[in-house]
GUVOTOR-544231 format. One record per residue: x, y, z of N, C-alpha, C in turn; residue in three letters. Coordinates in steps of 0.001 Angstrom, whole numbers, plus 500000, padded with zeros to 6 digits. Example, Ala and Ser with C-alpha at 12.3 -4.5 7.8 and 13.67 -1.06 7.14 Angstrom:
<sites>
513190494310507800512300495500507800513200496700507800ALA512850497750507080513670498940507140512900500030507870SER
</sites>
This chain:
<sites>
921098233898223851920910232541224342919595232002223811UNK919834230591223414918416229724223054917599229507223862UNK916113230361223742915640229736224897915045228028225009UNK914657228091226015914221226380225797913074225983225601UNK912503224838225018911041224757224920909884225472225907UNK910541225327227262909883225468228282909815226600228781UNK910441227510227905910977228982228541909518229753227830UNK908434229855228368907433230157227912907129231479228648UNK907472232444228084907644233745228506906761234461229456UNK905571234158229119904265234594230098903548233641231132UNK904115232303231101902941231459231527902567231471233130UNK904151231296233601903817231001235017905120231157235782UNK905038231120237067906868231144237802907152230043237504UNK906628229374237439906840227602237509907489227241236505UNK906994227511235241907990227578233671909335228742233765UNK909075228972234328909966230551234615911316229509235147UNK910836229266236018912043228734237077912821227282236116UNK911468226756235675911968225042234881912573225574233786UNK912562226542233288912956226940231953914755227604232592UNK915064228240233572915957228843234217917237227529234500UNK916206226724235434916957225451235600917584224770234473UNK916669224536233028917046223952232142918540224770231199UNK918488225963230946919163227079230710920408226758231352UNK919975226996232472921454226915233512922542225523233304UNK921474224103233346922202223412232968922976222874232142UNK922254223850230897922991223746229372924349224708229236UNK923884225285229973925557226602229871926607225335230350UNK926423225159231515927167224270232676927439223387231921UNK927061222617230845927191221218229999928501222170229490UNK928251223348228765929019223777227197930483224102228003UNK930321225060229554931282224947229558932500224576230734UNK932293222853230278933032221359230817934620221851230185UNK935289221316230966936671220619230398936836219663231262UNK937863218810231034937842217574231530939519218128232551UNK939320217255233769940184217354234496941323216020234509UNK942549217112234310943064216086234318943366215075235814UNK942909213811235655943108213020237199944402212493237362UNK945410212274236385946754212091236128946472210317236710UNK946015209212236161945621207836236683946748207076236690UNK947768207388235687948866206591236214949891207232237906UNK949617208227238402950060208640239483950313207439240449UNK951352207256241459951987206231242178951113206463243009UNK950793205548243440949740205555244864950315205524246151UNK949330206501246967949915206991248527949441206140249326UNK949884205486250091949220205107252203948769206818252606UNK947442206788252036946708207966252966946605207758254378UNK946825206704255093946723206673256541947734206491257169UNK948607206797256953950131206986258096950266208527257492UNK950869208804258516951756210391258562952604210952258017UNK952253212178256919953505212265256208954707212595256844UNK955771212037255757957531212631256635957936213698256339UNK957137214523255128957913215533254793956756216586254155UNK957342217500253566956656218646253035956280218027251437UNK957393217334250764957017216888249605956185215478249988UNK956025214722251140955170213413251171953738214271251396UNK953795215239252167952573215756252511951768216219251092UNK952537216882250462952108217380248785951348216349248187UNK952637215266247979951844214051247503950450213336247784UNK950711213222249418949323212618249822948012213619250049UNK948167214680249750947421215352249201946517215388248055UNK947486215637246894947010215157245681946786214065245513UNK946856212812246230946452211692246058944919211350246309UNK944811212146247441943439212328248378942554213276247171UNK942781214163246597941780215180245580941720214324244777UNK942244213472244462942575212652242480941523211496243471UNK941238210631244478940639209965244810939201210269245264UNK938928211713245645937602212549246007936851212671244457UNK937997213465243583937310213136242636936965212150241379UNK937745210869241933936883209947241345935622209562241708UNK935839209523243465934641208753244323933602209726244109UNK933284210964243731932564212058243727931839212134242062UNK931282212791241931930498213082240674931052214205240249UNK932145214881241189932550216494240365933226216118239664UNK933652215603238459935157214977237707935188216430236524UNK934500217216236998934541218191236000935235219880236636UNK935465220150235920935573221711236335935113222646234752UNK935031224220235308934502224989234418935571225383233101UNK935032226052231703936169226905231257935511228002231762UNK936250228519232330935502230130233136935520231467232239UNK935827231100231294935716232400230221934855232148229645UNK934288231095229106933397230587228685932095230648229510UNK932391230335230734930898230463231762930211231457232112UNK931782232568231997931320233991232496930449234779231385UNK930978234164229809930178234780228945928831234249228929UNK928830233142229077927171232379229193926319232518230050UNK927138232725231263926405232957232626925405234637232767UNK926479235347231862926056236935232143924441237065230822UNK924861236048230272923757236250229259922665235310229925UNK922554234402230822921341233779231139921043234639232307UNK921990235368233184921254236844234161920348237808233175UNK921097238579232142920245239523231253918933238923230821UNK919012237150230771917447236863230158916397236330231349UNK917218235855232578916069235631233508915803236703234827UNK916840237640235329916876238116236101916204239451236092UNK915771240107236971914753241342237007915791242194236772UNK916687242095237589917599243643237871919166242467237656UNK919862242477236511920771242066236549922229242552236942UNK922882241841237938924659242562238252925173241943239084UNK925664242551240296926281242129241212925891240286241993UNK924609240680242321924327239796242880923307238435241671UNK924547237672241063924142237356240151923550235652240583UNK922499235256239257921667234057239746922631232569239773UNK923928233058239181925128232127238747926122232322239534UNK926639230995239941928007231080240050928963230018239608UNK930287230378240178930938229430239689931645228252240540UNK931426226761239706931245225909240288931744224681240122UNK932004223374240574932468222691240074931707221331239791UNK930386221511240499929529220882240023928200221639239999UNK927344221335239022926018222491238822924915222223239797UNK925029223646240696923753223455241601922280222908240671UNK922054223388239430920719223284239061920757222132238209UNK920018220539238148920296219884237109918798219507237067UNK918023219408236235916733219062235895916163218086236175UNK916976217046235864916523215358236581916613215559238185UNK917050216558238601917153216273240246916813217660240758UNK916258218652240214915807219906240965914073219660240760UNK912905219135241536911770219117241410911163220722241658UNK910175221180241268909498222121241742908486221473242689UNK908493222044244114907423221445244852906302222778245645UNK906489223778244881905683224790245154905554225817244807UNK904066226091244594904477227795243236903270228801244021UNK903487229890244129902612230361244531902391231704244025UNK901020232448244053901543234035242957900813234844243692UNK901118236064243682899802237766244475899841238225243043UNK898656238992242300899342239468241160900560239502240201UNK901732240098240958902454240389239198904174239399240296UNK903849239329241819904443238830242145904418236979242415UNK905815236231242655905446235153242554906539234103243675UNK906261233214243722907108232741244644907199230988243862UNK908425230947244139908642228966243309909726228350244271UNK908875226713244826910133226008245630910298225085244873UNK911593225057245340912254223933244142913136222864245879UNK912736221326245310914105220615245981915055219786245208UNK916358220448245366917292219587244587917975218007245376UNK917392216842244855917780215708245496919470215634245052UNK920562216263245669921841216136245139922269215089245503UNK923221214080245122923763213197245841923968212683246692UNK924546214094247222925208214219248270924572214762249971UNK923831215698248945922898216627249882921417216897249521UNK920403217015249848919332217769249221919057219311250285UNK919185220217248547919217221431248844918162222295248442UNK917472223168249135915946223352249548915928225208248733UNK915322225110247361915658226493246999914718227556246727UNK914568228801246959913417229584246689913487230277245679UNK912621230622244671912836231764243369912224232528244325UNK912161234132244042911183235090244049910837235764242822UNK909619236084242436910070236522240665909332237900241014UNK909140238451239613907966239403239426907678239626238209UNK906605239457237731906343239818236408906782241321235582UNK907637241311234649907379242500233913906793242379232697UNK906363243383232043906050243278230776905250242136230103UNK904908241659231263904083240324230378905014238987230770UNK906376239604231439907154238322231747907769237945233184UNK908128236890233669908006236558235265909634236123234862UNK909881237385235433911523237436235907911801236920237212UNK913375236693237414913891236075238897914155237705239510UNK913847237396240739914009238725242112915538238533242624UNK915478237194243568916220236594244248916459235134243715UNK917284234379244189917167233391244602918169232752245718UNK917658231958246366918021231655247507918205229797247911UNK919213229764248794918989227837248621919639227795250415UNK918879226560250947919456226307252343918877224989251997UNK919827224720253551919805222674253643918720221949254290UNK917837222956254744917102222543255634915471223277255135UNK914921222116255422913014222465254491912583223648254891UNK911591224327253990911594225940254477910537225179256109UNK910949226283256571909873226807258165910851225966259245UNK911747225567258769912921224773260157913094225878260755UNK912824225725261773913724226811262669915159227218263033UNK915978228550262916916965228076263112917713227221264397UNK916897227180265073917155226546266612916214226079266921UNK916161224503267070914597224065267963914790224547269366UNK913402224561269982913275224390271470914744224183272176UNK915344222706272215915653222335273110916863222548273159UNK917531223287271731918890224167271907918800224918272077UNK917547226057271930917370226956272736917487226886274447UNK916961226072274135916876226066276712918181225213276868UNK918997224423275769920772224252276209921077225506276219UNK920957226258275076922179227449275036921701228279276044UNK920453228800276534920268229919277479920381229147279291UNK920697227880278869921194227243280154922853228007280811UNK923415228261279668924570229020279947924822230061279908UNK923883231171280191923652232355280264923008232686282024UNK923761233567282339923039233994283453923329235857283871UNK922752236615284318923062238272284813924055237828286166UNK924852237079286390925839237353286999927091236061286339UNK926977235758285251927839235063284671929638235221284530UNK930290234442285435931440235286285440932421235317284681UNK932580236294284013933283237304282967934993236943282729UNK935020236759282081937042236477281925938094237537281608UNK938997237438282473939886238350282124940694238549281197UNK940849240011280650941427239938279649942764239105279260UNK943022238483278025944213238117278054945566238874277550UNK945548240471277401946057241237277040945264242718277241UNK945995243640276426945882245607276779944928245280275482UNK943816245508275926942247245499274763942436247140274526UNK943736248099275018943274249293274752942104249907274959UNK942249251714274694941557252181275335939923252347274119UNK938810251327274794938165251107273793936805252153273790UNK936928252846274975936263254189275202936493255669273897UNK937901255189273827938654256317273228938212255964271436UNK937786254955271011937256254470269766935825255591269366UNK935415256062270513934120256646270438934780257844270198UNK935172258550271378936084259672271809936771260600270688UNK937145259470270093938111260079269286938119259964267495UNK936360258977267907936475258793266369935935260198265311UNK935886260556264268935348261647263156934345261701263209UNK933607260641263511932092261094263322931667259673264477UNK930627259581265329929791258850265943928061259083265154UNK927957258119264972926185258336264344925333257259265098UNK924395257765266092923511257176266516922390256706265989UNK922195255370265743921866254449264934920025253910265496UNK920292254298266493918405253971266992918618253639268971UNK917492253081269281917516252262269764916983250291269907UNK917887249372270492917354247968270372916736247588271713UNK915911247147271799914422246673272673915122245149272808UNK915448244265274220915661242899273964915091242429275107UNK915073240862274784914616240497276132915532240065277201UNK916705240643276936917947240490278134918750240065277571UNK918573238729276635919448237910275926919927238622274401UNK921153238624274606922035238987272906922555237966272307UNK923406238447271202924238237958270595924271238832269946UNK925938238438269115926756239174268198926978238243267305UNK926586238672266128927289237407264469926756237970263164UNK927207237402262432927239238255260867926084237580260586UNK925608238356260159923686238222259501924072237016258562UNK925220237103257798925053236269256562925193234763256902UNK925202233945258126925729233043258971924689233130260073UNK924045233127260025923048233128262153922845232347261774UNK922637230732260923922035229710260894923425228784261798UNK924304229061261449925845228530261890926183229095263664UNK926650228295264279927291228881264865926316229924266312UNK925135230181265861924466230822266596924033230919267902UNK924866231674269183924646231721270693924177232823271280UNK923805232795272210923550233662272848925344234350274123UNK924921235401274015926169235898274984926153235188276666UNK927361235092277200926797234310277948926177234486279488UNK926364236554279067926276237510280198924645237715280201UNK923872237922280433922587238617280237922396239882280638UNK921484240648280253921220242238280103920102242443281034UNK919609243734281822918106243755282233917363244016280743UNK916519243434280745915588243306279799915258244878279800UNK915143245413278178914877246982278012915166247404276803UNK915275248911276687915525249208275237916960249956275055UNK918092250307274452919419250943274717919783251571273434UNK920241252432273756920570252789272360921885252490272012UNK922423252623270809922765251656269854923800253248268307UNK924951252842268656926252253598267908927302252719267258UNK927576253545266120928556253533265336929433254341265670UNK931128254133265723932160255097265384932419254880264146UNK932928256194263346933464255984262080934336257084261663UNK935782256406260781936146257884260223936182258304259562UNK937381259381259245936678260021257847936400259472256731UNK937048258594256164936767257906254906935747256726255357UNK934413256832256199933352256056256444933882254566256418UNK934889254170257434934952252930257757934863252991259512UNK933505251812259240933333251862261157934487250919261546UNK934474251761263048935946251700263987935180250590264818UNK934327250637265243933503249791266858931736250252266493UNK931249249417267184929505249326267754930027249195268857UNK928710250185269547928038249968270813927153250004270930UNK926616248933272199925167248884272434925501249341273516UNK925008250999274218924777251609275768924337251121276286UNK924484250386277780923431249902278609923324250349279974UNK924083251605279737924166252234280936925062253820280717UNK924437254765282062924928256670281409926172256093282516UNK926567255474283261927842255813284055929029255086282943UNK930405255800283256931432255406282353932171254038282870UNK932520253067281763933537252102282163934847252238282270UNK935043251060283543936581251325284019937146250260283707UNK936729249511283122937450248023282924936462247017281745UNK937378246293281391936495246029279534936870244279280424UNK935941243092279472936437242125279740935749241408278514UNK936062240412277945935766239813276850934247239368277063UNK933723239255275834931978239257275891932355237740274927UNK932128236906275906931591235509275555930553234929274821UNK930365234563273991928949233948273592929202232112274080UNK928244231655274376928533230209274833929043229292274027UNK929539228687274703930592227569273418931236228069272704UNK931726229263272401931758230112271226932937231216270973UNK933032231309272078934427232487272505933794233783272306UNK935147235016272299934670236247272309934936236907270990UNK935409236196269725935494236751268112934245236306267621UNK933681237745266767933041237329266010933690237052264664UNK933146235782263974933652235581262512932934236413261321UNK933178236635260578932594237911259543933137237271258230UNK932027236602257356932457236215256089931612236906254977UNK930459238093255552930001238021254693929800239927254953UNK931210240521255544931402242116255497930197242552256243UNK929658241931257528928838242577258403928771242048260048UNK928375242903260925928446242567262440927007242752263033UNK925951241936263455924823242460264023925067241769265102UNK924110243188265931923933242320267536922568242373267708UNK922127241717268152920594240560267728919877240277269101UNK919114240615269725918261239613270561918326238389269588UNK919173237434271009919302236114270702917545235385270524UNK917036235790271492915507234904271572914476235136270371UNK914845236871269947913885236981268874914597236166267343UNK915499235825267480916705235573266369915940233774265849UNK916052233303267598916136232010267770914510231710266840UNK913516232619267187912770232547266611912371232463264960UNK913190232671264550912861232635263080912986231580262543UNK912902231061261443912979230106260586914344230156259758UNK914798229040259286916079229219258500915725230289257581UNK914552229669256306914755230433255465914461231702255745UNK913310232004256631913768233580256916915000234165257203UNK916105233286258140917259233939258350917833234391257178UNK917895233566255878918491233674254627918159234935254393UNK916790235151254623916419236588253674916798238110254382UNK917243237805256008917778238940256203918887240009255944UNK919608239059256022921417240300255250920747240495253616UNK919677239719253263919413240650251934918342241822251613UNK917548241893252626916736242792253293917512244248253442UNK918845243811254188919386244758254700920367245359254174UNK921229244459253610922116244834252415922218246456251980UNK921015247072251664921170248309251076921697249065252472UNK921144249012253486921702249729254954923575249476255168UNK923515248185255111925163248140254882925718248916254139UNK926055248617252708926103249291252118926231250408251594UNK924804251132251709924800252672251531925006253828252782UNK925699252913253865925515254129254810926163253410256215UNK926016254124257247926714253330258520926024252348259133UNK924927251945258963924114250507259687922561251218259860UNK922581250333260436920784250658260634920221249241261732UNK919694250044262479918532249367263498916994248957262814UNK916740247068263089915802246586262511915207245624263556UNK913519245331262673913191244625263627913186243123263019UNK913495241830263847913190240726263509912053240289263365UNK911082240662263599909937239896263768908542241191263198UNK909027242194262779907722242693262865907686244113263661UNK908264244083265019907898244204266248908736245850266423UNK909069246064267724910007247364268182911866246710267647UNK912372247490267177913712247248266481914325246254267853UNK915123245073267283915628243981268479916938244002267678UNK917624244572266656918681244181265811919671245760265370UNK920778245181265255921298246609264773922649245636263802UNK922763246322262927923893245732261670924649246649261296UNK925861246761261142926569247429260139927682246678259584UNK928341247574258837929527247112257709930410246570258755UNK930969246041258486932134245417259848933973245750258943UNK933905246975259534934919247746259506935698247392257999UNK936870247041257629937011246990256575937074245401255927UNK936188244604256363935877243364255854935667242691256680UNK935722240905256342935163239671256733937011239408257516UNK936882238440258669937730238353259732937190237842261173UNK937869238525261904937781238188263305937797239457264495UNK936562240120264921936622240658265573936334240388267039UNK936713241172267996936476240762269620935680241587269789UNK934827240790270741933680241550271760933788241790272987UNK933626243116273856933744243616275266932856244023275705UNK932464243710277028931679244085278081932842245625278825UNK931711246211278971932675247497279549931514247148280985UNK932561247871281840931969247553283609932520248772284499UNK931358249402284727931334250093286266932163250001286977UNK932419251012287687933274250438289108932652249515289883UNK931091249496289961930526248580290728930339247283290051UNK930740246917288775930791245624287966929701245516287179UNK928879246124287312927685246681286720928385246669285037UNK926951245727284336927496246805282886927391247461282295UNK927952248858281509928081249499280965927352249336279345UNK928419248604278948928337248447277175928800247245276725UNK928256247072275466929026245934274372929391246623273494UNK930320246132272880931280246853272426932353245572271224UNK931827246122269865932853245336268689933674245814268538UNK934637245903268540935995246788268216936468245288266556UNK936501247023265223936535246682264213937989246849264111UNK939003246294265004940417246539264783941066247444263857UNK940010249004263769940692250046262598941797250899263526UNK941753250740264932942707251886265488943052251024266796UNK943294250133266994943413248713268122944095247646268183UNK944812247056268353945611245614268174944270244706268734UNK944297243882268141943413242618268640944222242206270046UNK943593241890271399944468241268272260945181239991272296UNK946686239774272849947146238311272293947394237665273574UNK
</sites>
């Protein structure tokens, strides 16, 4: 690949990144094809109801052929073409090039030069940090390089992009004190709507159990996929005594976890009931192949872009092994993550309960040996 005027190998992150941006957008130019919009197409009444399966088709495609006129995407990729261009601008800007690559594929280019400003560069020695804001059209999207110098040259680490200016929190104040408005230690619990099975027997009976640490909270949880806590993010709607519990994986033999538990108690449960998060129901959604359960308050605390940087923090724990207990903040471990059984989906959460109603446990059941309840 050509580099670009600006691609000045030693100078700074700042050329690093403008030179990356510029790069990127030239691949993205080369490889355009033009879509066809088909303009003589009969035109639909998008606002009455279709009658049929073929009116519905139609007013469908009528609606995409009209998005993308009204839109700036009128393009799509040749993807054989992108993939070869794309893998060669990873090998020239990226530290460690592969999987998690600085490209993707798209139908309009995140990076365009007239509209990605750099508005902050900062360096420690051989490491470096660059913000960029892209004024998109549509959106302005808020992006971080991380680099590091090798050899004389300031390669990309990461990169990262959210919608919101770095240091937003993911929750101000005052959705914080809505959402923990609906939380209380005697919050009452719903009955199952079906045989949740025997979710004791997930432990019981799984090949291996590996005790994973213990998590320290301040009463308040939640359950949600690291790659998403900016979305969607509640607190459960039960509360805990504030303390520390320890914290399991089941798994079997071929290392796919069955369930998490968080212990919150040595007596056994006699009865499971769905673990609510507020507004929110009792599935967690999983798009990004992971399940953490989180002190909600230390969670609430972070900043977006910090949230961004956690499932990549952690990633190698997924990954290479059954989960791992972390801390959010610094502090005594408040977090525990693992692989979420054999992918992204919909899992349910249970409160297990005492005979005295007391609780027991939380409990993900990774639907590997379970029917989901209906």
């Amino acid at each position: 690949m050509d580099a670009t005027a600006a691609d000045a190998e030693g100078d700074s992150p700042r050329l690093r990144v403008a030179a990356f941006i510029a790069d990127y957008h030239q691949i993205w130019q080369q490889s355009l094809r033009s879509v066809d919009r088909n303009p003589s197409a009969p035109s639909v009444d998008l606002t009455r109801m279709p009658d049929s399966a073929g009116d519905f088709a139609a007013m469908f495609s009528q609606g995409l052929q009209n998005w993308l006129r009204a839109s700036s995407a009128t393009a799509a990729l040749d993807l054989d073409l992108w993939a070869t261009l794309s893998a060669q601008l990873d090998r020239h800007f990226a530290s460690s090039p592969g999987p998690r690559s600085l490209t993707t594929n798209v139908l309009r280019p995140p990076h365009v030069p007239a509209e990605e400003a750099v508005s902050s560069e900062e360096r420690s020695g051989d490491a470096g940090m660059v913000r960029t804001v892209m004024n998109d059209p549509q959106q302005t999207i808020y992006y971080t390089y991380r680099l590091t110098r090798l050899d004389g040259s300031w390669l990309i680490d990461t990169l990262s992009e959210s919608y919101d200016p770095p240091h937003t929190p993911i929750l101000s104040r005052d959705e914080v004190a809505q959402l923990l408005a609906g939380v209380g230690p005697d919050t009452p619990l719903p009955e199952l709507p079906g045989d949740a099975g025997d979710l004791d027997a997930l432990f019981a009976g799984a090949d291996e159990v590996v005790e994973l640490g213990a998590l320290t909270t301040s009463g308040f949880l939640t359950v949600h996929d690291l790659g998403w806590v900016r979305w969607d993010v509640a607190p459960l709607t039960r509360s805990v005594p504030p303390g520390t519990y320890p914290v399991a994986v089941a798994r079997s033999s071929d290392g796919v976890n069955r369930a998490l538990r968080l212990r919150l108690a040595s007596s056994q449960p006699v009865e499971w009931r769905p673990a609510e998060r507020v507004d929110t129901g009792d599935v967690v959604s999983v798009d990004a192949g992971n399940v953490a359960i989180l002190d909600f308050t230390a969670l609430a605390s972070r900043d977006a872009e910090e949230a961004e940087g956690i499932l990549e923090r952690m990633t190698p724990s997924i990954l290479n092994g059954p989960g791992a207990v972390f801390s959010l903040d610094d502090g005594a471990p408040d977090a525990v993550v693992v692989e979420s059984g054999i992918g992204d989906g919909g899992y349910p959460i249970y409160w297990g309960l005492a005979a005295d109603g007391s609780l027991t446990d939380l409990v993900v059941d990774f639907l590997t040996a379970s029917e989901q309840p209906t």
